[in-house]
N, C-alpha and C positions, 0 to 999 in steps of 0.2 A: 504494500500500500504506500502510498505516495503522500507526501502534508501538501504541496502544490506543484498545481498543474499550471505551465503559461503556453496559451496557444497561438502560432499565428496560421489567419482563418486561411480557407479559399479566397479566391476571388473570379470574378467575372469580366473579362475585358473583349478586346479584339489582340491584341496579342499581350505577351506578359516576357520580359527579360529576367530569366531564369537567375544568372548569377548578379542580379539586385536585388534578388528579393534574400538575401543569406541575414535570420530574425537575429542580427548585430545586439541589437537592445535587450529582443529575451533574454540570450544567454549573461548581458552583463549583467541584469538581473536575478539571473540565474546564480550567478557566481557571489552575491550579494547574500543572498537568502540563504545560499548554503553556506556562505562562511558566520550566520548567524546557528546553525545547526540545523538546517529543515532537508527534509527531501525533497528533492524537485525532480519533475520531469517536464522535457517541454515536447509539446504534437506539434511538430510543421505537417499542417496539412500542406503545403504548396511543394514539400519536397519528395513529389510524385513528378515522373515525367508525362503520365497523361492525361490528356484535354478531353472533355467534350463539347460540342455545339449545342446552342442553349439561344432560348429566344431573346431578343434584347429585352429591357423592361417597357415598358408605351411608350416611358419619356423620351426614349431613345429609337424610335423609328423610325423617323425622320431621316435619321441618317442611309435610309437602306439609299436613296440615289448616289450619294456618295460611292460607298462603299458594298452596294447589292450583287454586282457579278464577281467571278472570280478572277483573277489576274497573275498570270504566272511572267507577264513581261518587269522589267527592271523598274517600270514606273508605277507599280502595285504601291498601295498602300495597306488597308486592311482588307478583311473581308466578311469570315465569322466569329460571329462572338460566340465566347467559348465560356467554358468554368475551368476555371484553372485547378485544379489539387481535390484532395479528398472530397467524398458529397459529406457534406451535413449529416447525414445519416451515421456515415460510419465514423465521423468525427467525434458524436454524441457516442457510439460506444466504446469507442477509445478512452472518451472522458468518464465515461461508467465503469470503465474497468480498471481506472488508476485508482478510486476512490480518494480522489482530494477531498480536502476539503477548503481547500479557495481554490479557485481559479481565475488567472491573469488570463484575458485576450488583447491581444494589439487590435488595437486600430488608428495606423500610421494618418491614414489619407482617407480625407472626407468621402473623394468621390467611391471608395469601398466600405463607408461603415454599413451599408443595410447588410452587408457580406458579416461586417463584424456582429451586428443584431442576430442574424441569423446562426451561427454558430453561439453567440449566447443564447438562444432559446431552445437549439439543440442540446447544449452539455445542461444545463436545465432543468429538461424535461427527462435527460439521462441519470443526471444528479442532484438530484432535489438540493436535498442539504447540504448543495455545497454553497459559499459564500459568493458571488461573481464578480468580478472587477475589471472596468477597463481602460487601460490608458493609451497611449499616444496622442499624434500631432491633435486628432479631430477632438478627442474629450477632454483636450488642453484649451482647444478653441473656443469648443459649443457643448459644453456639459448639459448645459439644461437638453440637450435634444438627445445625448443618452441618456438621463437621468428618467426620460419620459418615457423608455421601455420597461415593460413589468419585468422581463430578465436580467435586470442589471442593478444589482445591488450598490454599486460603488462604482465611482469613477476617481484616479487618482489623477493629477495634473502637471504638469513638468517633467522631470525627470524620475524615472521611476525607483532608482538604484537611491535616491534621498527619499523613498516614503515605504514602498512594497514591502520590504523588510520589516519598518515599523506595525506596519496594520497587521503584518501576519502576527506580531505581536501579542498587540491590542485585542485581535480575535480569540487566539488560541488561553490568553489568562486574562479574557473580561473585562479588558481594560474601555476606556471611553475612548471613543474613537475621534472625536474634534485635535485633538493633540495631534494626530498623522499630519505633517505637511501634503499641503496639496487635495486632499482630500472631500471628496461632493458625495452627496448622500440625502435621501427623502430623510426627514424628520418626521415621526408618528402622525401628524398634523397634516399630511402634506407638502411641505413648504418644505424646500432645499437650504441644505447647509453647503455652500461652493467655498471653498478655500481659493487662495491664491497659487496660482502653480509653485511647484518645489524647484528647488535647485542645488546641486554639490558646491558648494562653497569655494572647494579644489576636487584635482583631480587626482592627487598624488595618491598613492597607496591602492587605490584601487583592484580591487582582486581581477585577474585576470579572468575575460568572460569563459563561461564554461560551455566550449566549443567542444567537447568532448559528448556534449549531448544532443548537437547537430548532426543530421544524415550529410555527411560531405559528399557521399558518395552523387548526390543529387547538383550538388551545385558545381557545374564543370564548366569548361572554355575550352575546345580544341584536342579532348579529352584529357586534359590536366585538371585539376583539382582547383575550385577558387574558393576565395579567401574576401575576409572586407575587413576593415581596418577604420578606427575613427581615431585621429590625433587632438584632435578638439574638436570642442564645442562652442555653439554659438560663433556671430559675426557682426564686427562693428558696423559693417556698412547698412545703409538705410535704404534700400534699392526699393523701389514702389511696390512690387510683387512679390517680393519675398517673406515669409511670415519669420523667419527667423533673424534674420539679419536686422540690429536695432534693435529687439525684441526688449521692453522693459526690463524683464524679470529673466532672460537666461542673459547672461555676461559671455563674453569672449574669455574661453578658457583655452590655455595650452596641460595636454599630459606631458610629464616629464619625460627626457629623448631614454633613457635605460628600458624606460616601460613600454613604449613604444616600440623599440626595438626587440624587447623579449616577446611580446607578440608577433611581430613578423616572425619571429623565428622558430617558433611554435607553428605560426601556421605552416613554414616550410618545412619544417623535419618533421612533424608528428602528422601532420596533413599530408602532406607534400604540395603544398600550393602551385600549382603554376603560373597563379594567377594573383593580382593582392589588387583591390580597391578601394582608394582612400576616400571613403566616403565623408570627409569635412566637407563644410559650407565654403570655405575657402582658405586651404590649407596651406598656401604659401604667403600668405598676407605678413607675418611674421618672419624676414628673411633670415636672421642668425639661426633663429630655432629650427628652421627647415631645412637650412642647409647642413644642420647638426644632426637632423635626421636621416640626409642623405647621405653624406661624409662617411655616418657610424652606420648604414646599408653596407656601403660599397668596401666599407674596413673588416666586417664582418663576414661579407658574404660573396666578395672577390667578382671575379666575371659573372653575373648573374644568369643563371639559364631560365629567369621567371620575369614576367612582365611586370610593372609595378601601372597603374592607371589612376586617375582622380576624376572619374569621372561625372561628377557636379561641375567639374569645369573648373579652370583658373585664373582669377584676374590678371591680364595681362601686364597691367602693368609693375607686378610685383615680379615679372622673372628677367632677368640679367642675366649677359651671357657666363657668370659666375654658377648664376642658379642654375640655367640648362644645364650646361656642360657637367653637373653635380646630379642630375637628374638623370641623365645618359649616362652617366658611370652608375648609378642607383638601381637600374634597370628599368627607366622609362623607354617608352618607341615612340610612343603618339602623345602630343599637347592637345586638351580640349579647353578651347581658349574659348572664352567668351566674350564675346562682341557687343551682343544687344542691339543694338542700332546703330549707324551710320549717321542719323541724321542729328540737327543738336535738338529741335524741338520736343525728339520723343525720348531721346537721353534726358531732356530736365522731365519731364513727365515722370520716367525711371528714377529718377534722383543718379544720375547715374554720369560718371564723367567717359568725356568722346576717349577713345582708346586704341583709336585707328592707328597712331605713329608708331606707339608703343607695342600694338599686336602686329604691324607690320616688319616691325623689331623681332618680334619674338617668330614670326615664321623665316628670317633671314638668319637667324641662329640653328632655327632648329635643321632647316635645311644644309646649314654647315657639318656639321655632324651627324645627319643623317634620322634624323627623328621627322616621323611622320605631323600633321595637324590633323585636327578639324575646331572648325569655327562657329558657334553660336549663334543666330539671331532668333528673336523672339518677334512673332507675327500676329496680329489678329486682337491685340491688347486696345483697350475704349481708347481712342480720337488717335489712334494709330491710322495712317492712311497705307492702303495697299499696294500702290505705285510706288512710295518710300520703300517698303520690304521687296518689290520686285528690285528696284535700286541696292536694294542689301546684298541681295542676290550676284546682282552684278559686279558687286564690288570684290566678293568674292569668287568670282568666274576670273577673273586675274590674275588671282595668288592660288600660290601652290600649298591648298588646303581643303579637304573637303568642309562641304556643305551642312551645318546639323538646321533642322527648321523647328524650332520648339514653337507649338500654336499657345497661345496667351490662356492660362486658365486664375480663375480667379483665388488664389490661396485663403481661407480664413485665418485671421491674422493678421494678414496686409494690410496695407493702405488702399492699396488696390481692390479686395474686395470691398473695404467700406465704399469704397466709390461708382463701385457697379451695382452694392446695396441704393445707393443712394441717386444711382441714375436709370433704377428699375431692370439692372441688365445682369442680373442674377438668373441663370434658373431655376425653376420652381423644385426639382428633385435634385437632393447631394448627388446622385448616381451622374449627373449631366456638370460638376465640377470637375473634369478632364479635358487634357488635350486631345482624345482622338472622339469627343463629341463635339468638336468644336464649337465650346459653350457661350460667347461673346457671338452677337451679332450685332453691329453697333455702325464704325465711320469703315471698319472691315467687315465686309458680311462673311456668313460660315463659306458661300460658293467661292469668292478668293482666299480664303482662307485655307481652304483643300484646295485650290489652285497652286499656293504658292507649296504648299506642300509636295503635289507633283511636279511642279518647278522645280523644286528642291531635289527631284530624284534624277531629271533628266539632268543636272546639270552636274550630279556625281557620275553618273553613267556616261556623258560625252569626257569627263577628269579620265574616268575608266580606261575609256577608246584610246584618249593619249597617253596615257600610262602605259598602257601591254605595246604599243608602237603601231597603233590600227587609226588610219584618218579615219574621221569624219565622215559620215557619206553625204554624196551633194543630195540638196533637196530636191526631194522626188517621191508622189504615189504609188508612181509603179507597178512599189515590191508589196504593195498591201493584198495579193491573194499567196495561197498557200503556204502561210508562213509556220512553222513546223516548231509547235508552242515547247515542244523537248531541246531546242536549241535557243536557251535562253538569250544569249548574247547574239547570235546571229536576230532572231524575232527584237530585239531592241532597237539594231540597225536598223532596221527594215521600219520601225515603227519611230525611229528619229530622224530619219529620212523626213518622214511623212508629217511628221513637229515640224521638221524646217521648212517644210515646203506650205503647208495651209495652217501653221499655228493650232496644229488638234492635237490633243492626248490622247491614244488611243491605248487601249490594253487586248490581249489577249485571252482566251478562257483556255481553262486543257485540252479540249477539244478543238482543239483549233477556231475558235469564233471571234473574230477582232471589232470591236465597238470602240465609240466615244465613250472617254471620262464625260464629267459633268465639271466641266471650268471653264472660267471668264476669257471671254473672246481677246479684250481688253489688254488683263494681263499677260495673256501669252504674245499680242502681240508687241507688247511694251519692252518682253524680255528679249523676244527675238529681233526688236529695233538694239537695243542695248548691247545684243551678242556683236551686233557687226557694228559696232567704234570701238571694240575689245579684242584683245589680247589672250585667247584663254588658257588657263594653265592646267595642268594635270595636278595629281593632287602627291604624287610623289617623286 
């Protein structure tokens, strides 16, 4: 028998990146609770490799013209929405069979908490008597909105490794429960007791999370082993969209570089990681400590045969050719630099400074020593215009870096979501706070919005062409019968052809059936005016 259980649920999407989803939090939780003396077990439902197809919910129908056929050509974006990891079903008897008696669920991200409800009514209905509790980003946000499920006893707020410990306390010898940091709860009355989120003070001493209760075998890359890593927490910057960065109540903390390092090193010897992602908000911000972290990599663990990535992205202007060249020895390959915009009016909207010179810097470095990019822009954000983000587009069809296109969703937290609260441009279900619902229909509608998204794939796809030593093909219809949907790269040709010549995005189905996307006339011909005063560059 088990004292707690922490699960993180299923979830429901159009696709799901397998090695992001490694439950970082549970286990340092995990490793919290047991060095208090409890047993713990944690259920990752999501660390199953099979899917299944599942209907979207109403709020999400809308989307089938986007996204309704299937497309095996390079300019695909989603298709079916799926349930990612265990059913509910067999989650509830997994949680019957530990007999906890609390149970922690994550719920990271709003637009997955009905996923997080439902697996609390699952363990539940499995486990009467157990205690239920849920923290993350969403019940740090909007407590009152789990507090209003009948399955959910407690919500903790903050950081969970400053309170989980204490309630399992409080529960197990009677004690009152207001004294937990962080901590939301009905009062007999009805009425809620919300505490203010929690926070570690420091980070030092921290028990090492207890990765030892994670299925590794599930979280892979290239069939190597991945790995996730958090060097701090929290971020000073104030960026419009971000719920963390600024955040009153969590601080910019750094872990001390020993500890940080004995975690990589665990994950590579006792794991075997092949893989390691620093999931900080913005992990080189702090240049001595970073390079202290990379210095003490490269001293310990010689020629690296493993990738190291940060893939939230890095402010560019925090890396010098000091920092790269430390990074490259570290065992980074690829910079995910982020950009945001181009233009100055939607950077001050961002709160956010222009960083063109400086990431123009950092792709002339990295190109020196042979490190890959890719580049950031964020699209589809309230009084963003979408000619400006086809221009972003452009700016990076130049430089030798791929394209990432993050669509604008609204974080709770933000600034940004107060402001699409308050300019009506919310939607009505959490489930529709996502990038690939694209949830914002505003001075960017959603139809440019999956435009520029398709933009965004044709324009890694012709990087591609230049890269393997394959022109361009001149624009031309032509080749649009018989195209042989088993030869992916040949059917791209053939259907960038047909981009260059009448501005249409077409896809293919498995069956060999070639259609129009659903994208703006506009934009595509805005992009393909812009391609011809340009230069374009391959992305390696």
């Amino acid at each position: 028998m088990t004292d707690i259980l922490l699960v993180q649920p299923p979830i429901r999407d159009y696709y799901l990146t397998a090695k992001r989803t490694v439950p970082y939090g549970l286990a340092s939780i995990a490793a919290t609770l047991m060095a208090q003396g409890f047993s713990v077990e944690i259920l990752d439902a999501l660390a199953v490799s099979t899917s299944r197809p599942v209907e979207p919910p109403p709020e999400m129908s809308g989307l089938d013209k986007f996204y309704g056929k299937p497309d095996v050509s390079p300019f695909s974006l989603f298709h079916r929405f799926r349930h990612f990891g265990w059913s509910f079903e067999h989650l509830g008897r997994k949680a019957r069979d530990s007999g906890a008696w609390l149970v922690g669920i994550s719920s990271l991200f709003t637009p997955y908490v009905n996923e997080a409800l439902a697996a609390a009514e699952a363990v539940k209905r499995s486990l009467p008597q157990c205690a239920l509790v849920l923290g993350g980003h969403h019940p740090t946000a909007l407590p009152e909105s789990v507090l209003a499920s009948p399955w959910v006893d407690f919500v903790l707020r903050g950081e969970g490794e400053a309170s989980m410990a204490l309630l399992a306390q409080n529960l197990r010898e009677g004690r009152p429960l207001r004294s937990v940091p962080g901590i939301g709860f009905r009062r007999p009355d009805g009425s809620l007791h919300i505490d203010a989120p929690a926070h570690l003070r420091q980070l030092e001493g921290l028990p090492r999370p207890a990765f030892e209760l994670l299925n590794h075998r599930h979280y892979r890359r290239r069939g190597q082993a991945s790995a996730v890593v958090v060097a701090s927490r929290g971020c000073p910057l104030h960026c419009s969209y971000c719920s963390v960065g600024g955040a009153a109540w969590l601080p910019h903390r750094l872990r001390p570089v020993p500890e940080v390092l004995a975690e990589i090193e665990w994950a590579l010897t006792r794991q075997g990681a092949g893989f390691i992602d620093f999931e900080d908000e913005n992990l080189s911000l702090d240049r001595d400590w970073f390079l202290e972290i990379l210095d003490g990599i490269a001293q310990r663990f010689g020629a690296p045969e493993f990738e190291l990535r940060a893939m939230n992205g890095l402010f560019p202007p925090t890396l010098d050719a000091e920092v790269i060249r430390a990074m490259r020895r570290a065992g980074f390959r690829t910079l995910n630099l982020s950009l945001g915009s181009t233009h100055a009016r939607q950077l001050r909207r961002f709160q956010r400074a222009d960083v063109r010179e400086v990431f123009d810097r950092a792709l002339a470095l990295a190109e020196d020593i042979g490190l890959n990019a890719v580049g950031y822009i964020i699209v589809g954000a309230p009084h963003q215009r979408p000619e400006d983000s086809v221009d972003d587009l452009l700016f990076l069809s130049e430089r030798r870096v791929l394209a990432g296109v993050s669509v604008f969703y609204p974080a709770p937290g933000s600034r940004d979501f107060d402001g699409c609260r308050e300019l009506g441009l919310l939607p009505d279900q959490f489930s529709c706070l996502r990038a690939s619902a694209l949830p914002i229909d505003h001075t960017t509608r959603r139809e440019e919005s999956a435009t520029l998204l398709r933009l965004g794939r044709v324009l890694n796809f012709m990087k591609h062409l230049l890269d393997v030593g394959s022109p361009l093909p001149p624009p031309s219809c032509a080749g649009l019968t018989a195209i042989d949907p088993t030869n992916r790269i040949e059917a791209g040709r053939r259907l960038l052809a047909a981009f260059l010549a009448d501005g249409r995005i077409r896809g293919v189905t498995p069956d060999g059936e070639i259609y129009e996307h659903l994208v703006s006339a506009e934009m595509t011909a805005r992009f393909l005016r812009g391609l011809q005063t340009r230069s374009l560059r391959g992305a390696i």
